[in-house]
C-alpha positions as CSV (number, residue, x, y, z in Angstrom):
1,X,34.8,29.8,-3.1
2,X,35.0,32.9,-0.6
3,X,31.3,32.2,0.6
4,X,32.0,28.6,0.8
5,X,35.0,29.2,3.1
6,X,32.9,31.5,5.5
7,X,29.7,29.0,5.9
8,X,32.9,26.1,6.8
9,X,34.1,28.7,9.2
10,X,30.7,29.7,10.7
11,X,29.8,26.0,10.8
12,X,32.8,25.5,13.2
13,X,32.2,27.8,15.5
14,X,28.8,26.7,15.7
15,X,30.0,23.6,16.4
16,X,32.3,24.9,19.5
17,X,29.4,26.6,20.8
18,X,28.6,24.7,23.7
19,X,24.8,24.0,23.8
20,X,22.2,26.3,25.8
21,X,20.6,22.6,27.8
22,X,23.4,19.8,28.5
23,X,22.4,16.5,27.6
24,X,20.4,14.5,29.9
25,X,22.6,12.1,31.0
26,X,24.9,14.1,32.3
27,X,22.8,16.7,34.2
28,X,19.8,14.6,35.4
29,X,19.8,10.8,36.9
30,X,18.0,8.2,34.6
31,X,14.8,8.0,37.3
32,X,13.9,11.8,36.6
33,X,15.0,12.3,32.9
34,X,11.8,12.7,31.8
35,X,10.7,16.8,32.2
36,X,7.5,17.3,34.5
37,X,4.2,17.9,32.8
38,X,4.1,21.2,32.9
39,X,6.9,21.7,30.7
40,X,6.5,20.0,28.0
41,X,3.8,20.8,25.2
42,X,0.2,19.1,25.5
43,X,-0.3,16.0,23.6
44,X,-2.0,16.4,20.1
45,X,-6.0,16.5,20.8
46,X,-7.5,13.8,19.4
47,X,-9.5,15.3,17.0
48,X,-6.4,17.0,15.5
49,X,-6.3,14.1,13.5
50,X,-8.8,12.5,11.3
51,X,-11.1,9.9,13.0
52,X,-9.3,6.3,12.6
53,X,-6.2,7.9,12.1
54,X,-4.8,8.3,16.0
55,X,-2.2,5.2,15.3
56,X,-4.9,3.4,18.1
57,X,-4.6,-0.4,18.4
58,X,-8.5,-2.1,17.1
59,X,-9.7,-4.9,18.4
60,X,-12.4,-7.0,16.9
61,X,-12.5,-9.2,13.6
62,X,-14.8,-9.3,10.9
63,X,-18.1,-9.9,12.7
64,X,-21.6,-7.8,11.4
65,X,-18.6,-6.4,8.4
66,X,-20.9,-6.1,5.3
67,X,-18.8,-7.5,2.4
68,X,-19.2,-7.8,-1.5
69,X,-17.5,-10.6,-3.3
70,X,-17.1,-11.0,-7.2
71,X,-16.2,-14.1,-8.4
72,X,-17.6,-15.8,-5.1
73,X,-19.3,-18.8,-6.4
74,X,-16.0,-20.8,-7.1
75,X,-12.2,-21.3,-6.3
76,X,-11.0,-18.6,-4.2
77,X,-13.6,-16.4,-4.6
78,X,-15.6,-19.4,-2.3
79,X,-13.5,-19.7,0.1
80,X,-12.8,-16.1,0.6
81,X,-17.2,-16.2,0.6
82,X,-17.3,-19.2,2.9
83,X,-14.4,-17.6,5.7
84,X,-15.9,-14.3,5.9
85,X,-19.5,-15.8,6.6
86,X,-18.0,-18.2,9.5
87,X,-16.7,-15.0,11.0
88,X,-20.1,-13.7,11.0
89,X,-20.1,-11.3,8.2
90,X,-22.8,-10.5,5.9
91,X,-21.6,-11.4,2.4
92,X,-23.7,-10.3,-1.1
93,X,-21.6,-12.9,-3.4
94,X,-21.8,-11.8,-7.3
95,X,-20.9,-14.4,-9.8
96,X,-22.4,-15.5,-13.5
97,X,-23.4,-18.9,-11.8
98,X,-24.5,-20.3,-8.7
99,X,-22.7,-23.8,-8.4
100,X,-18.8,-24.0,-8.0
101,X,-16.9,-24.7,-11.0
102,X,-14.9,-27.7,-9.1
103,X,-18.2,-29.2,-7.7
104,X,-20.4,-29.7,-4.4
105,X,-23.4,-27.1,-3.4
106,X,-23.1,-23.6,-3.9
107,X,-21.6,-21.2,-1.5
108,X,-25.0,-20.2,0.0
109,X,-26.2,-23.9,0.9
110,X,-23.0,-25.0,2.6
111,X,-22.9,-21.7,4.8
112,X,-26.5,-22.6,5.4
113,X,-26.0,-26.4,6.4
114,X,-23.1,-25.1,8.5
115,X,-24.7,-22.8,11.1
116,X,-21.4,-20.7,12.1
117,X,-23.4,-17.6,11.7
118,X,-23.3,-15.1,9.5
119,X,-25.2,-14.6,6.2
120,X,-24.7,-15.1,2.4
121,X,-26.7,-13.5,-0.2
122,X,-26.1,-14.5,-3.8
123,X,-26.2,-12.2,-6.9
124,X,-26.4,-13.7,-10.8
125,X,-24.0,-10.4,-12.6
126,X,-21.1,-10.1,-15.0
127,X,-18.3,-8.0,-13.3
128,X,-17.6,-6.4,-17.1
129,X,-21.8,-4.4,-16.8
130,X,-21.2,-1.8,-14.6
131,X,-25.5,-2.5,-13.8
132,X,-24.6,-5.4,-12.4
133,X,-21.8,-4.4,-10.0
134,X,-23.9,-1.5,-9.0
135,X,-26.8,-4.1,-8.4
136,X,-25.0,-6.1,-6.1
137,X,-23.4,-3.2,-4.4
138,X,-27.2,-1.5,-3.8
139,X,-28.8,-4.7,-2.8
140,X,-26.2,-5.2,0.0
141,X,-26.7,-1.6,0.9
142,X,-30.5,-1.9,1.2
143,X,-30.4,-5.1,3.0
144,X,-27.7,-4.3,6.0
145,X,-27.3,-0.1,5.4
146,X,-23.7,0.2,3.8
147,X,-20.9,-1.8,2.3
148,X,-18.0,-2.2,4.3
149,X,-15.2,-4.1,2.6
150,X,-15.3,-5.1,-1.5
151,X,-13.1,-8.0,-2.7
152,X,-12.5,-7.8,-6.8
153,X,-12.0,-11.6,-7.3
154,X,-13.6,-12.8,-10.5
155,X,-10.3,-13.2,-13.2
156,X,-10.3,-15.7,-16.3
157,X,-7.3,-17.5,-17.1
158,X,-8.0,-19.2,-20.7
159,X,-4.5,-21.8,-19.9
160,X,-7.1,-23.3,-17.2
161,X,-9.6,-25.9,-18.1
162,X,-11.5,-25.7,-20.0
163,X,-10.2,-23.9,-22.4
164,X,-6.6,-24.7,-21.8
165,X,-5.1,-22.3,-24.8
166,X,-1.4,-21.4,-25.1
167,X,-1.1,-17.5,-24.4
168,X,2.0,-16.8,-25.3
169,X,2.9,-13.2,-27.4
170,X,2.4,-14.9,-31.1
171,X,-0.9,-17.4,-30.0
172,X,-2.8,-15.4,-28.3
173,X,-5.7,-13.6,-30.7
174,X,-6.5,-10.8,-30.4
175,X,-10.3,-11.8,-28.9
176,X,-8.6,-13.9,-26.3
177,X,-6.6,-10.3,-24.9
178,X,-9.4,-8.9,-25.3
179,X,-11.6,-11.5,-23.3
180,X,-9.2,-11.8,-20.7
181,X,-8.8,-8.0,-19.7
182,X,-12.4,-7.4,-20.2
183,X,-12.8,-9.9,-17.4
184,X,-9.8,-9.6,-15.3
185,X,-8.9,-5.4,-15.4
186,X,-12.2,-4.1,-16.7
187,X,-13.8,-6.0,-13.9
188,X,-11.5,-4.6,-11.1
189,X,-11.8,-1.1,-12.3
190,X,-15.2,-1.7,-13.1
191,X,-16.1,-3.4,-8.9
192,X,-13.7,-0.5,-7.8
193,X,-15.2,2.4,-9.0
194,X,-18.7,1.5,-7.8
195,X,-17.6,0.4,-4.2
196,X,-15.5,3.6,-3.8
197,X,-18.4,5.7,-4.6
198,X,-20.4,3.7,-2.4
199,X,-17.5,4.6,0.6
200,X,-17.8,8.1,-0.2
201,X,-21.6,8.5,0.1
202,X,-21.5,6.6,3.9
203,X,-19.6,7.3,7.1
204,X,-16.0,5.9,8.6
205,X,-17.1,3.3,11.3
206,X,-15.8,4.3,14.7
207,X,-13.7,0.8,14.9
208,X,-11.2,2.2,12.2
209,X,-12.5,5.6,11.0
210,X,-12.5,3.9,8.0
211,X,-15.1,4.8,5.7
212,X,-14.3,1.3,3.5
213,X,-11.8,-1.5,2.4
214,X,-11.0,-2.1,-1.3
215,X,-9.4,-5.4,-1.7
216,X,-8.1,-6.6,-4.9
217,X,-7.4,-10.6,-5.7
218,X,-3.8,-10.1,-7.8
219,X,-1.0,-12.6,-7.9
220,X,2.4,-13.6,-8.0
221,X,2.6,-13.3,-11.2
222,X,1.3,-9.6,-11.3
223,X,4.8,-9.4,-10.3
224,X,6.6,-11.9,-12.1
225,X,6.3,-13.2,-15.5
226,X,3.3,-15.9,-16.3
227,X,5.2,-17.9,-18.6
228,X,3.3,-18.9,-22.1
229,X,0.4,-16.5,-20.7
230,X,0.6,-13.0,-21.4
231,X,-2.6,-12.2,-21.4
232,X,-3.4,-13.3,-17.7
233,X,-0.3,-12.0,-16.1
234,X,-0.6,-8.2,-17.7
235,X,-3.9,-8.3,-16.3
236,X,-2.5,-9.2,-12.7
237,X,0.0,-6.4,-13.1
238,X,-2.7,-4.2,-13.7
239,X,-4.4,-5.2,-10.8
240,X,-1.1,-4.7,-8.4
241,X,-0.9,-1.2,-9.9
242,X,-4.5,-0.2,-9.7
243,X,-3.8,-1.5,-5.6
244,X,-1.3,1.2,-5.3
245,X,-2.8,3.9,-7.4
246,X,-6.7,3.7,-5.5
247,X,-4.9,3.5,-1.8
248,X,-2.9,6.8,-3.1
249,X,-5.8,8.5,-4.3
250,X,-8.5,7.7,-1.8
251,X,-6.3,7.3,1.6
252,X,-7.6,11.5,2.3
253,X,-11.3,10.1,2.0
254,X,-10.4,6.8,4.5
255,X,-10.8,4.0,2.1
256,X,-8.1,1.5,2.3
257,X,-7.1,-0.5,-0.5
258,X,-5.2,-3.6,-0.9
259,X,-4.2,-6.8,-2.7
260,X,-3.6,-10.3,-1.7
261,X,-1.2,-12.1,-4.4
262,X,-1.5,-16.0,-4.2
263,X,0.6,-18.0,-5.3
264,X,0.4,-21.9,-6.3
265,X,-3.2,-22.5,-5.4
266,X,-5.2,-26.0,-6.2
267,X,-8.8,-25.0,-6.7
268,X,-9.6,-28.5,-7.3
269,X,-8.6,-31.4,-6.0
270,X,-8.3,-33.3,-8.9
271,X,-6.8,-31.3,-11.0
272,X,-2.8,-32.3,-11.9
273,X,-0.1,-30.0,-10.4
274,X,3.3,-30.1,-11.8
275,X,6.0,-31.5,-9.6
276,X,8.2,-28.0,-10.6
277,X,5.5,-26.3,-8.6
278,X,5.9,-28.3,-5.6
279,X,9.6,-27.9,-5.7
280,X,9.6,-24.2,-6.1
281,X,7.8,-23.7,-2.9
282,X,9.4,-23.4,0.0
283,X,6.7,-24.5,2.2
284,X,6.7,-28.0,0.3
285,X,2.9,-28.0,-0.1
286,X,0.5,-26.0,-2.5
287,X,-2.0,-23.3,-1.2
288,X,-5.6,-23.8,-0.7
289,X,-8.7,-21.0,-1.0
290,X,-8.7,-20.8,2.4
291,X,-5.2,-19.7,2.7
292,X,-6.1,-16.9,0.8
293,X,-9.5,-16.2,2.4
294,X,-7.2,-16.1,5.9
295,X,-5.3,-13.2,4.7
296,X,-8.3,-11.4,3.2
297,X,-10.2,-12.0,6.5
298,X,-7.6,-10.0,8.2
299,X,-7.1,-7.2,6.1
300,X,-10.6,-6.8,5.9
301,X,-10.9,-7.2,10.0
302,X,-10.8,-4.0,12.3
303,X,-7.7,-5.8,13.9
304,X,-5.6,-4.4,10.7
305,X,-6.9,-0.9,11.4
306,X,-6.5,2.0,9.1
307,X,-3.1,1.9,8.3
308,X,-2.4,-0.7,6.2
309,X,-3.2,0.6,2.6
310,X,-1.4,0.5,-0.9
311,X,0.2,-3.0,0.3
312,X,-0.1,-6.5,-1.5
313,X,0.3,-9.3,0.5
314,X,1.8,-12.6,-0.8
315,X,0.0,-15.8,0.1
316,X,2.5,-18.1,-1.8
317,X,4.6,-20.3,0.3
318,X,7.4,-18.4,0.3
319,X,7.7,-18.6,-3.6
320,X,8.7,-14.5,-3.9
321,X,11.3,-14.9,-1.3
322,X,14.0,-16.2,-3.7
């Protein structure tokens, strides 16, 4: 208690001592507060920090980016395929299949027919053989000289057509879990792992410093419960964790990694959406792919810097807000 007592008393007379410099305001007018050049300390030189990492604003979008896509031949994974190439990237999409699941020409064709510039280079692979991944990483590599931006897409939901199986705890077998993670976290880690040690083997760009950008397809309901589908939504959570865990990790080396979560997306026009859906978002419409390929388009864009890491965006309406 006797120390106590004397740190309150020394901390009082502290207090009453008046200070050494008077504050500003009441010893200088506001037009010559600020102190002259040479007193203050130099600014930080610029290579104090590491390249990219100055806090400067980047201009510029996605144009010449080199970009990997899994999944990319339907659903989101084509529009995200389709956006990037109108922006003028150079896209390797990887997928089991050529033509889109919901119909029309694949990915490649209608890039083609429309002319906006770019380029779109298709890959047959599985996301769960590590060969394949690694494939379509090198071939991007050896046709444009480095990978700038991977986007882990490719996820199975088995309560989707065709399939269209209940997932709850007690109905889902032990194959389906198995089948769904293979795909949905296997993949990820699987697409992450190569494209990281494909960042670390190249140098940062001088637009960012970045050396590359990780960014993973999750979902709402990575955060939320998946009702009557367990299997799909503890995949999702994995992927919003693995998000958080690679940006830790990897932010030292400049890679950037980051998820987009959609929401209520209608892959196919055709396809029956519940009116609960419609009424739960506050936007009062469903998303599209190509709400989703806008928001990967700018993270993977030089004008969201080097900054922006470990974060997953929401692309749902406004579902998550209440």
């Amino acid at each position: 208690m006797r120390e106590y007592l004397a740190w309150l008393k020394a901390e009082a007379a502290a207090e009453a001592t008046p200070p050494v410099n008077p504050p500003l305001s009441a010893s200088l007018p506001l037009s010559v507060a600020s102190p002259s050049p040479s007193s203050t300390s130099p600014p930080p030189q610029e290579g104090s920090l590491p390249a990219g990492h100055q806090g400067r604003a980047v201009q510029g979008g996605c144009a010449g980016l080199v970009v990997a896509v899994t999944g990319g031949a339907s659903g989101i994974g084509r529009g995200i395929v389709l956006a990037a190439a109108a922006r003028g990237c150079r896209v390797v999409c990887l997928d089991t299949r050529q033509s889109p699941l919901e119909g029309g020409v694949p990915a490649a064709e209608e890039h083609a027919a429309a002319g906006s510039g770019g380029e779109v280079l298709f890959v047959r692979g599985d996301v769960t053989e590590r060969a394949d991944v690694a494939g379509a990483v090198a071939m991007a590599v050896r046709r444009w000289g480095r990978l700038d931006v991977f986007i882990n897409n490719a996820a199975l939901d088995l309560t989707d057509p065709p399939h269209s199986l209940p997932q709850q705890l007690t109905s889902t077998t032990l194959e389906q879990w198995e089948r769904v993670h293979r795909v949905n976290t296997l993949g990820y880690f699987l697409g992450a792992q190569v494209a990281v040690e494909q960042f670390l083997r190249q140098e940062p760009r001088a637009q960012t410093g970045l050396r590359g950008k990780l960014i993973n397809i999750t979902s709402q309901h990575g955060m939320v419960a998946c009702p009557g589908n367990l299997a799909y939504g503890t995949s999702k959570a994995a992927a919003v964790y693995m998000t958080k865990q690679i940006a830790v990790d990897y932010a030292e080396q400049l890679i950037a990694c980051n998820g987009v979560a959609p929401g209520k997306i209608v892959k196919e026009a055709a396809r029956p959406v519940s009116q609960y859906s419609y009424d739960r978002t506050p936007c009062k419409r469903l998303g599209t792919p190509a709400d989703v390929a806008s928001a990967v388009c700018w993270l993977a864009s030089d004008e969201a810097g080097s900054y922006q890491t470990g974060h997953n965006l929401m692309v749902d309406g406004g579902w998550m807000a209440f």
